[in-house]
RONU-819566 format. One record per residue: y, z, x of N, C-alpha, C, O, CB in turn. Coordinates in steps of 0.2 Angstrom, whole numbers, plus 5000, padded with zeros to 4 digits. Each point is the difference from the previous one (the first is absolute). Last residue first. Glycine has a CB too. Layout:
% RONU-819566
YZXYZXYZXYZXYZX
...
END
This chain:
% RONU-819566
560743774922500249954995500150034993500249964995499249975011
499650215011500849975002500449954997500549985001499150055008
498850204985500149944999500649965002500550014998498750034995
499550225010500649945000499849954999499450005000501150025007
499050244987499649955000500749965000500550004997498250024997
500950275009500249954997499849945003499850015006501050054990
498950225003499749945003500549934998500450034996498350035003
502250215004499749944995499949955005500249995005500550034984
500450145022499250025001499749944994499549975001500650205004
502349914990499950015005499050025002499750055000501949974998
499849884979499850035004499850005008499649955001500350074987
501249874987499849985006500050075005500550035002500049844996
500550124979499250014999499649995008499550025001500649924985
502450045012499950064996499349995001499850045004501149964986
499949835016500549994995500050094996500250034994499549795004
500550045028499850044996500150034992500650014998499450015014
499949755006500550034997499650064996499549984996501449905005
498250025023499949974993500550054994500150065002498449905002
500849915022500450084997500249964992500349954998500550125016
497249885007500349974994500450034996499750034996499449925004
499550015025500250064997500549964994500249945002499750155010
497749865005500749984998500250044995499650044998500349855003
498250055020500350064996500649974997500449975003499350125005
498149805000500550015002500450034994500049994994499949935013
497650055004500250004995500950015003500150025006498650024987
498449925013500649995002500549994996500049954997499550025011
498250034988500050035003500650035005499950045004499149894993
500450024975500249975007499950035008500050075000500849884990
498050054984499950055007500349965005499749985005499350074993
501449854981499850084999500150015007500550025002498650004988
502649825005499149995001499950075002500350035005499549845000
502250174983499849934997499149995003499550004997502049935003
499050315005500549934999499649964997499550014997501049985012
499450304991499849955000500849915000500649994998498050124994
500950185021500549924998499549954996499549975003501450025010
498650234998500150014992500249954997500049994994500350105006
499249915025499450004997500150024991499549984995500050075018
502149825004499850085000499649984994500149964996500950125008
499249745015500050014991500050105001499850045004499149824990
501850025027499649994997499950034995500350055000499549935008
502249895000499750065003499550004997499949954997500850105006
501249795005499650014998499650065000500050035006500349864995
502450035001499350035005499550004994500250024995500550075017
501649864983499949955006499250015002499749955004501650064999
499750074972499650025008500049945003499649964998499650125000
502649974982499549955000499650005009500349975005500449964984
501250174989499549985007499750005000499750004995500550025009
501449994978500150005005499950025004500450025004499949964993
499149884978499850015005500750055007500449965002498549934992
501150144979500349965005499550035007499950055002501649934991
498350044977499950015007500349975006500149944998499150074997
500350044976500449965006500150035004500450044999499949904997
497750134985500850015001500049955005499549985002500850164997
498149964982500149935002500850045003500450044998498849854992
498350245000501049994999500049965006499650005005501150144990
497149874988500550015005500549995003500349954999499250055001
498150094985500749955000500450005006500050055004500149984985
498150095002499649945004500349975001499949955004499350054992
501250224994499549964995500049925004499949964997500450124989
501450055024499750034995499649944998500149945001500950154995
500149855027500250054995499450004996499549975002501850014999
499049905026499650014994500650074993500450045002498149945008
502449835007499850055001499750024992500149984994500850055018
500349765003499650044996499950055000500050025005499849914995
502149855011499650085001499750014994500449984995500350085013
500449715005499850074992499550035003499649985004500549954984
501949935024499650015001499850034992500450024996499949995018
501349875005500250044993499349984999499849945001501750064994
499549985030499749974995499850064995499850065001499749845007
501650135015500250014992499949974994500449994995500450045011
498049925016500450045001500549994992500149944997499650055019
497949884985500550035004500550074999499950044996500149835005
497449994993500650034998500549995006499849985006499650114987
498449795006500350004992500750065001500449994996498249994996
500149965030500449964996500449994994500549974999499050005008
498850225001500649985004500649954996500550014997498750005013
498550034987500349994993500950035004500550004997498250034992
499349945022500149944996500250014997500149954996499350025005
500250215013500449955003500149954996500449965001499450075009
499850164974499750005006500349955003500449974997498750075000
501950174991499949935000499549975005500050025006501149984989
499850264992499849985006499649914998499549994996500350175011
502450064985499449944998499649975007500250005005500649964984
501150254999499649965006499449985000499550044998500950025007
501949984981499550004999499749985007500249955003500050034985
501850185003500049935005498950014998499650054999502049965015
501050084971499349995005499849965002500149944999499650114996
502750064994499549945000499550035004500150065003500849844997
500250264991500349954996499849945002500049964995500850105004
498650155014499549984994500449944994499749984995499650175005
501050005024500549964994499449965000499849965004501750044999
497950235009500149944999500449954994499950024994499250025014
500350225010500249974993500049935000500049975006500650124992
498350185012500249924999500149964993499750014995499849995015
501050265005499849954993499949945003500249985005500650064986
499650125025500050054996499949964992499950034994501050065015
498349935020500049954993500450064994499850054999498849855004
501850155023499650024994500249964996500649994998499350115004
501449905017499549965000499450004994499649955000500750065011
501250214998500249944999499349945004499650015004502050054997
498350174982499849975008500349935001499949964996498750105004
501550154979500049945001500149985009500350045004500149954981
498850224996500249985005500049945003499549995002500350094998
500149994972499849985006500350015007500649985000498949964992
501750084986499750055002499450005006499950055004500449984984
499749784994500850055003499550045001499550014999501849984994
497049835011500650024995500350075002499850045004499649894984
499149815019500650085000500150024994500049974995500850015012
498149794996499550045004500650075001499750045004499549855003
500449894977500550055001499450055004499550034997501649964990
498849735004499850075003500450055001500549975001498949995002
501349844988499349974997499750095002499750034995500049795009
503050104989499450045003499349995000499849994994500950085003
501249734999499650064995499450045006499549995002500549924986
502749965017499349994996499650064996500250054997499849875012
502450005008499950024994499349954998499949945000501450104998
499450065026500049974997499849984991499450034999500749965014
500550195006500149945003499949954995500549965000499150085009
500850254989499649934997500149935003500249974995499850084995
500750205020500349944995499649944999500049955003500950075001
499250265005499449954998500449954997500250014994498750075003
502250105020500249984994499449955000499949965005501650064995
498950085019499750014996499949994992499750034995500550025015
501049875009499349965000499550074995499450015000500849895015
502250114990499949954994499449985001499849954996501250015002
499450215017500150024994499849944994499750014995501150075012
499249875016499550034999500050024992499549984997500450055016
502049874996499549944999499350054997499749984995500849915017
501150254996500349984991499449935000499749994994502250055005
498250055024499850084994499849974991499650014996501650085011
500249765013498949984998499950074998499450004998500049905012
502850104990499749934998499449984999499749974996501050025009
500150215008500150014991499949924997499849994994501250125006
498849885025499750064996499950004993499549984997500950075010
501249825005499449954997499450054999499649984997500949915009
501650214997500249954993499449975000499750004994501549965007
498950175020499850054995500049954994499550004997501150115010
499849785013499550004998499750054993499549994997500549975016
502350014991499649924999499350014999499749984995501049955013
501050255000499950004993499649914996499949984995501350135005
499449995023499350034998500050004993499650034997500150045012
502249855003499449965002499550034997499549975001501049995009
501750154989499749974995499549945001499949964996501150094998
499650125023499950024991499849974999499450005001501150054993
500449855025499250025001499750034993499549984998500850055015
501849904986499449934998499650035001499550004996500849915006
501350225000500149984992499249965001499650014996502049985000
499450075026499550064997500249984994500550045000499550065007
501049755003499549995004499650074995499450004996501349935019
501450064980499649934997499450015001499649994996501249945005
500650215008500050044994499449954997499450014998502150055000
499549915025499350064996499949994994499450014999500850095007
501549764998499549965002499450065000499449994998501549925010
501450174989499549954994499449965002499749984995501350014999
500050145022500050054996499649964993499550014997501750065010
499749815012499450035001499650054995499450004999501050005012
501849894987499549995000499350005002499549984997501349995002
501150195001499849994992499349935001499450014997502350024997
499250025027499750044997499850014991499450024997501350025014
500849825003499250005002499450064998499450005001501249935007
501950064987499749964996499349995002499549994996501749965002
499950205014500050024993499549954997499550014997501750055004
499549905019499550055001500050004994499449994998500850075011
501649824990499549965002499450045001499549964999501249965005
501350194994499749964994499649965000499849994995501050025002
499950125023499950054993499749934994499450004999501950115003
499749765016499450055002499650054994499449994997501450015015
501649914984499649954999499150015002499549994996501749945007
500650255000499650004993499849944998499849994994500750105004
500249935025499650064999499849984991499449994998501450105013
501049774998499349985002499250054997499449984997501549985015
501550094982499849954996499449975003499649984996501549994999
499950205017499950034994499749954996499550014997501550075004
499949825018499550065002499650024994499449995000501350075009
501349854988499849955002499250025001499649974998501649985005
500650204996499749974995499749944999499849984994500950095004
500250015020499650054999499949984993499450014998501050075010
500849795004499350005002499850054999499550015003500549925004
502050044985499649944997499250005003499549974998501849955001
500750245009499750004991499449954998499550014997501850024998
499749965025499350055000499850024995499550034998500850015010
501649824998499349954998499250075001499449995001501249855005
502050204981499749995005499449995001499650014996501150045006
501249874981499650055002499749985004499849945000500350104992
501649874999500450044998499350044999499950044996501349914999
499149825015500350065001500050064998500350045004500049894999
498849874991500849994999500250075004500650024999499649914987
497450005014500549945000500750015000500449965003498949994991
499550225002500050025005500349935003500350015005498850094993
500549954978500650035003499849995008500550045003499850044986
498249805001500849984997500450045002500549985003499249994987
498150115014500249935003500849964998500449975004498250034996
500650194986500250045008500349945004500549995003498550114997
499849834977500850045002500550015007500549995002499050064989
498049895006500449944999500750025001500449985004498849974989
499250255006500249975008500449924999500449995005498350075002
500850054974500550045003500149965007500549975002499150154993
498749804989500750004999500650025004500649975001498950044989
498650035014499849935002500749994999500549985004498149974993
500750254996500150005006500249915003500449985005498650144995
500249934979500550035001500450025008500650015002498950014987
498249865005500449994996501050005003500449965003498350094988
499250095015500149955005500549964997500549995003498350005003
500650194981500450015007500349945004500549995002498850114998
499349874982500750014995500249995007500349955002499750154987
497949915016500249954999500649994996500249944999498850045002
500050235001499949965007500649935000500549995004498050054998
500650054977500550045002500349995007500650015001499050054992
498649824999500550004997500550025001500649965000498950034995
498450085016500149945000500949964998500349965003498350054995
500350214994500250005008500449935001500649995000498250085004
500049964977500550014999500550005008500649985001498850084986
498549865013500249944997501050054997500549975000497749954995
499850215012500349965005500449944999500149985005499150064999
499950104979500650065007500049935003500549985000498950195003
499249754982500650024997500550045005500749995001498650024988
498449895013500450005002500650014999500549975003498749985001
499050104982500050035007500449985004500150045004499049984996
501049894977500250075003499950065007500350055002499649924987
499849795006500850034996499850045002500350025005500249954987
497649955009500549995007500650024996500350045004499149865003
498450204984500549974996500449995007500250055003499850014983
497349995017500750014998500449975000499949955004500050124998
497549984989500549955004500850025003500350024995498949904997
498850194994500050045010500549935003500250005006498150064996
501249944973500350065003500250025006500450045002499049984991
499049785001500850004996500650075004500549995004498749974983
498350055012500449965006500650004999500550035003498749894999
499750164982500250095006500149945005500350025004498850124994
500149714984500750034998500050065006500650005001499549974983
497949955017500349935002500950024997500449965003498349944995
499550264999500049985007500649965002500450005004498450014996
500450014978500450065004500450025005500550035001498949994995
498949814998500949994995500450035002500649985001499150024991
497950065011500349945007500749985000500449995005498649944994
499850214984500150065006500349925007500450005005498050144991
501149794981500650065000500050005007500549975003499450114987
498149815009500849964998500450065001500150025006499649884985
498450195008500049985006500749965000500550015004497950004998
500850074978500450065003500249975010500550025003498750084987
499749744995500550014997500450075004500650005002498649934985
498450045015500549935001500650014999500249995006499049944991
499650214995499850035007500649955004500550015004497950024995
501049914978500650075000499850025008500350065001499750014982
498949765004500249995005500550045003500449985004499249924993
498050034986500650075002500249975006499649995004500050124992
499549714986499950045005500650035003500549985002498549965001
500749914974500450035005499650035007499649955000501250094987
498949744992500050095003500350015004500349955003498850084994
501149774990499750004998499650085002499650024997500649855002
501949965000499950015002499550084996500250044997500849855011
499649834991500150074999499750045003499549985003500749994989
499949795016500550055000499950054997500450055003500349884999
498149894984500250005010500550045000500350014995499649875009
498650204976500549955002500149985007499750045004500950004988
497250044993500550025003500349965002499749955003499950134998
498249984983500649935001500650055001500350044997499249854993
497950205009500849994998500249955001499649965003500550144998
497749985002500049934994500950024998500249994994498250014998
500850205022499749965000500249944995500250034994499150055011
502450115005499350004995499649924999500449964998500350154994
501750055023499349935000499550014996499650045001500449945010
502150184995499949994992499649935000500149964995501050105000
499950165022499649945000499849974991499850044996499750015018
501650145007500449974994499249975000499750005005501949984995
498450135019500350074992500249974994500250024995500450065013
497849895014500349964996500250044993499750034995499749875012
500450185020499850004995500349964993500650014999499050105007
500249845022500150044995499950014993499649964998500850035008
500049815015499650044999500550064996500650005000498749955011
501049774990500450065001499350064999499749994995501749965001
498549824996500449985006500450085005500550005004499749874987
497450034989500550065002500749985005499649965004499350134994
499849724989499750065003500750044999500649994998498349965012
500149844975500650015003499550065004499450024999501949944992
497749815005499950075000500850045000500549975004498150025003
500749784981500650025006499750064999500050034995501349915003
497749814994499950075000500350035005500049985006499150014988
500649784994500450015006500150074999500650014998499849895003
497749984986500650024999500350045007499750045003499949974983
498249835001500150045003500850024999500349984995498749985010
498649924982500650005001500450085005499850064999499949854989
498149915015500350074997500750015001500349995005498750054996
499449724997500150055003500050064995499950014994500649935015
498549774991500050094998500550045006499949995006498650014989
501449715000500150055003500050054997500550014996499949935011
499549874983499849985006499950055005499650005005501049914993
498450054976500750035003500049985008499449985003500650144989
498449834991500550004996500450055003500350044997499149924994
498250035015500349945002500749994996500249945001498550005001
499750224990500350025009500249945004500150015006499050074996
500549944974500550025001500150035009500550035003499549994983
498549845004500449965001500550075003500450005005499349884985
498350205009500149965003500549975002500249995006499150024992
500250124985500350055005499949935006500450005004499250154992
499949774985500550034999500350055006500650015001499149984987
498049945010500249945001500850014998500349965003498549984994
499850254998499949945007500649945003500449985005498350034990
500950094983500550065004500049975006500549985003499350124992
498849784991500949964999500450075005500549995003499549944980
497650095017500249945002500649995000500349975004498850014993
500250214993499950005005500149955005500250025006499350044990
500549904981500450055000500150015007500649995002499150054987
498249845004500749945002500650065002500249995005499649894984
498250245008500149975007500549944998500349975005498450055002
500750114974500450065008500249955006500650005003498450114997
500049794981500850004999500250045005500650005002499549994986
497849975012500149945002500850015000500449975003498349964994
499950244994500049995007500449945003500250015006498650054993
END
């Protein structure tokens, strides 16, 4: 009887010290990423399975976007039959521009003639009825060629003015198929960031709803310990103070790791009721967080014990 109660005595007295042999308890946590859907339809690709380990960027399923995809064409289409309806100024104003040239030979040759005639009428050897009749003739197809020429301008100036009005509806049509194809690559599932599946709420063949959780995931290579301090023990830590962490293993033993404090509650709160501290029932507690290097055995929800010395 008396070996029950020393035996009882030393467990006593062992669970005591060992509640005084750390400064601070938490749980270990992890920067968890829901991904969701970004596009409505049926998920025709998908390969998420729980306790996987997936890359940043790969890319991870598909949802049907072939509705999407016809709606592009059909804008494309649209945006090249503009094209079509433009016309080539060479060639509509081709007759008038030939007009023009040939006008312009005349006036040319004429110009030549009447310089001649003035020479002979200098010397006599022609009359000045010759000269004002052709003089007449060279006003008339200065007139002709100036009608003409205002004409080819007017003529290209339509042609321009109807090219832009066309092709002014091909800006907003471009930013159509622009946001068609943004829609399309939002069907594509890409993994944001490289970790370990904790949940997988899909799978292929589901209707997917944009906003629908379809996994969560989190990078399990480091962890963060949330511990809670009371204000007296404020002054023992700071901000990237290097730290030990505990955590229980097999037959009573325990795995030892390094810690860096980085945070630390400005705000005081009241104990959550699973937290034990250093003074058991503080009434007022502060939150610190400890990112602890993952070596494989550190789990997500594990209890673990600080010590800041």
């Amino acid at each position: 009887m008396k070996k029950i109660t020393l035996i009882t005595a030393l467990a006593a007295l062992m669970a005591c010290n060992h509640k005084n042999d750390f400064d601070a308890s938490g749980n270990f946590i992890a920067d968890e990423v829901i991904v969701s859907a970004e596009q409505n339809g049926r998920l025709i690709d998908y390969i998420v399975q729980e306790g996987q380990t997936i890359n940043e960027g790969q890319k991870v399923g598909q949802i049907n976007v072939e509705v999407l995809k016809l709606q592009k064409q059909q804008v494309e289409a649209t945006i090249a039959s503009l094209k079509e309806k433009t016309l080539n100024p060479d060639d509509q104003a081709a007759l008038i521009r030939s007009q023009y040239e040939v006008q312009k030979a005349q006036l040319e040759q004429q110009q030549r003639e009447l310089a001649r005639v003035q020479q002979l009428v200098a010397g006599g050897a022609a009359t000045q009825k010759q000269l004002d009749d052709l003089t007449a003739v060279v006003d008339q197809l200065r007139k002709q060629l100036s009608v003409t020429e205002n004409q080819l301008k007017v003529s290209l100036t339509n042609i321009s003015s109807q090219n832009r009005n066309v092709m002014s509806q091909e800006v907003p049509l471009q930013k159509n198929a622009e946001t068609v194809q943004a829609q399309i690559s939002q069907g594509e599932i890409i993994n944001p960031i490289t970790g370990t599946v904790l949940v997988n709420y899909a799978l292929k063949g589901e209707m997917q709803t944009f906003g629908k959780p379809l996994y969560k995931i989190a990078n399990t290579d480091t962890l963060t310990l949330k511990a809670y301090i009371t204000g007296d023990q404020l002054p023992q830590i700071k901000l990237g103070q290097a730290v030990t962490v505990h955590t229980d293993a097999a037959e009573g033993e325990q795995h030892t790791y390094k810690g860096e404090v980085t945070y630390i509650a400005s705000k005081a709160e009241f104990t959550p009721k699973t937290i034990q501290t250093k003074a058991e029932r503080a009434n007022l507690v502060y939150a610190i967080k400890i990112k602890v290097k993952n070596d494989g055995y550190l789990k997500i929800g594990m209890y673990g014990e600080v010590l800041f010395q």
